[in-house]
N, C-alpha and C positions, 0 to 999 in steps of 0.2 A: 763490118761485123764478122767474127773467125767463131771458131769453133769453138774459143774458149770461153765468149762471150755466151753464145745461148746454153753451153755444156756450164758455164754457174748459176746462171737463170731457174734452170732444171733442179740444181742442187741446191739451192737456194731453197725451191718452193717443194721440195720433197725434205728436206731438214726442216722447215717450218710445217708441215704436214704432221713428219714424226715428233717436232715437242709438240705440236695440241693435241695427238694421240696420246703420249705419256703423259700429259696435264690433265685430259678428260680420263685415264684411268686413275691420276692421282682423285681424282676429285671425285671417282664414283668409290674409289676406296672411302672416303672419308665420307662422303653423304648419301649412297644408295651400295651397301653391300651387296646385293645382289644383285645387279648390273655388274660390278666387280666382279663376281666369284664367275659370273657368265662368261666373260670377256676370256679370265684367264685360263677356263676351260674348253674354251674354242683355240687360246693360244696354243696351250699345251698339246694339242692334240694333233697341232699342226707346225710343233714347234722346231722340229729339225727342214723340214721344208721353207722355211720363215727364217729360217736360221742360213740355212743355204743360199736362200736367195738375198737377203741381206747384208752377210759378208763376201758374197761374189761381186753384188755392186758395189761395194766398199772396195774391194780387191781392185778391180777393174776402174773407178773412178776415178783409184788414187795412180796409177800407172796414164791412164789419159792423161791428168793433170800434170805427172812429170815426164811421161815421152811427148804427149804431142801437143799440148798445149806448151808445156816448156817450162813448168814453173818447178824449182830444185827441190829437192827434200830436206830441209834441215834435220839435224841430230835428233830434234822432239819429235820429227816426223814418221824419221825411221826407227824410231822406238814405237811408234803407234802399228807401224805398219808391222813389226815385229811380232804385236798381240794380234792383228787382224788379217796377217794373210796366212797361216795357218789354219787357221777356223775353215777356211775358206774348200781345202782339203779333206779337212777333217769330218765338217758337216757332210761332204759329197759322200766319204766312203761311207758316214753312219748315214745317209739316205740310200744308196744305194744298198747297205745291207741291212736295213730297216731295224737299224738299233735306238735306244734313247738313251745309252748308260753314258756317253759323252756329254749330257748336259750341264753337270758340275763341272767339267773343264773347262767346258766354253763358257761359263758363269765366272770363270774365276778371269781366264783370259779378258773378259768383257769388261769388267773391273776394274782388273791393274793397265789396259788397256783406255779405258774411261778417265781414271786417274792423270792420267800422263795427260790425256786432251783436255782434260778440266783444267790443270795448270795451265798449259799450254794457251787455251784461250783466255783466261784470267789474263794472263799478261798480255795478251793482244789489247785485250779491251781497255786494262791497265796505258799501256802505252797510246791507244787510239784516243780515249776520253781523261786522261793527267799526262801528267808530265814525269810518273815514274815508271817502270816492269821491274817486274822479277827476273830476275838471274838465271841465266841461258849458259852453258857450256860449248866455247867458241872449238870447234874441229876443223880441221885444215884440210881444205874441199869442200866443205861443203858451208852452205849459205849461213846466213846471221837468224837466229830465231823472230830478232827483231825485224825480218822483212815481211810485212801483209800484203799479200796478193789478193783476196778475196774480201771484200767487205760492201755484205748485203744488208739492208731495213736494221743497221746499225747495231746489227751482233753475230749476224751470219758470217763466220770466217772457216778457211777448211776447218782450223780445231774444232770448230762446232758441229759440221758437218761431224767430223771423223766420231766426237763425245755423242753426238746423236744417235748413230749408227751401236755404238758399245753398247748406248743406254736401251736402245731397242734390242739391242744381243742378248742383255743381260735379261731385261722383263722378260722376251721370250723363252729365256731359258729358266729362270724363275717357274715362268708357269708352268713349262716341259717337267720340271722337277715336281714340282705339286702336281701336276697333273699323273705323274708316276708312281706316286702314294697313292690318290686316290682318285682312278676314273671316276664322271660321274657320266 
């Protein structure tokens, strides 16, 4: 057993953590609004700290996985990591100077960032469960998009990880924005 083994175990069951967090807020939006409006008022208020701490283990999880565990970045990869390690800066200095005006940035990063891992794991799952994917742009150096290193409780792959983490950036930052209109 190495490092790389208990280091996806970990990320496994914290990406499974963060979709029943995002399913139980889907689902108090739809049938207890007020549970909802609670939740994103607690987010908001704590939403650059939350923001910080989530794209720094993003930041850092994804450098484990390609220094020391050893698994390459394909081209999908380092386009995710293109929207996700800046935040990672960015949230420190607006923690550090206790601003919140960066949270439409980091909404928008989170997004186009999201985006990339939503394909990205579509065609994982595509190619794990048929016999087809989608279309991958082949770069010289670097790995096939087609290579799955990670495959947990039969949808856990880094994309999902990484689409996790956006989708947690973004409600976070959702709420930081409503919560900026109007404290309650």
């Amino acid at each position: 057993m190495d490092i790389g083994y208990y280091f996806t175990k970990l990320l496994a069951f914290a990406t499974l953590v963060g979709n029943l967090l995002t399913l139980g807020l889907l689902i108090f939006f739809v049938v207890r609004r007020s549970l909802f409006d609670r939740a994103m008022v607690w987010l908001g208020e704590r939403g650059i700290a939350l923001g910080l701490f989530i794209s720094s283990a993003s930041t850092v999880g994804s450098l484990i996985y390609s220094e020391v565990v050893g698994f390459p970045a394909c081209i999908l990869c380092w386009i995710q990591r293109i929207f996700m390690y800046p935040q990672m800066f960015l949230f420190g200095l607006a923690f550090w100077r206790k601003e919140r005006s960066v949270a439409p940035y980091m909404f928008l990063l989170s997004f186009l960032g999201g985006a990339v891992a939503l394909y990205q794991w579509v065609k994982d799952m595509l190619l794990v469960y048929s016999h087809t994917t989608l279309p991958c742009v082949e770069v010289a150096g670097l790995p096939s998009c087609d290579k799955i290193y990670v495959l947990e409780l039969g949808y856990i792959t880094i994309p999902m990880i990484a689409l996790n983490a956006f989708i947690l950036l973004a409600v976070v930052m959702w709420a930081s924005m409503r919560y900026a209109k109007n404290p309650e």
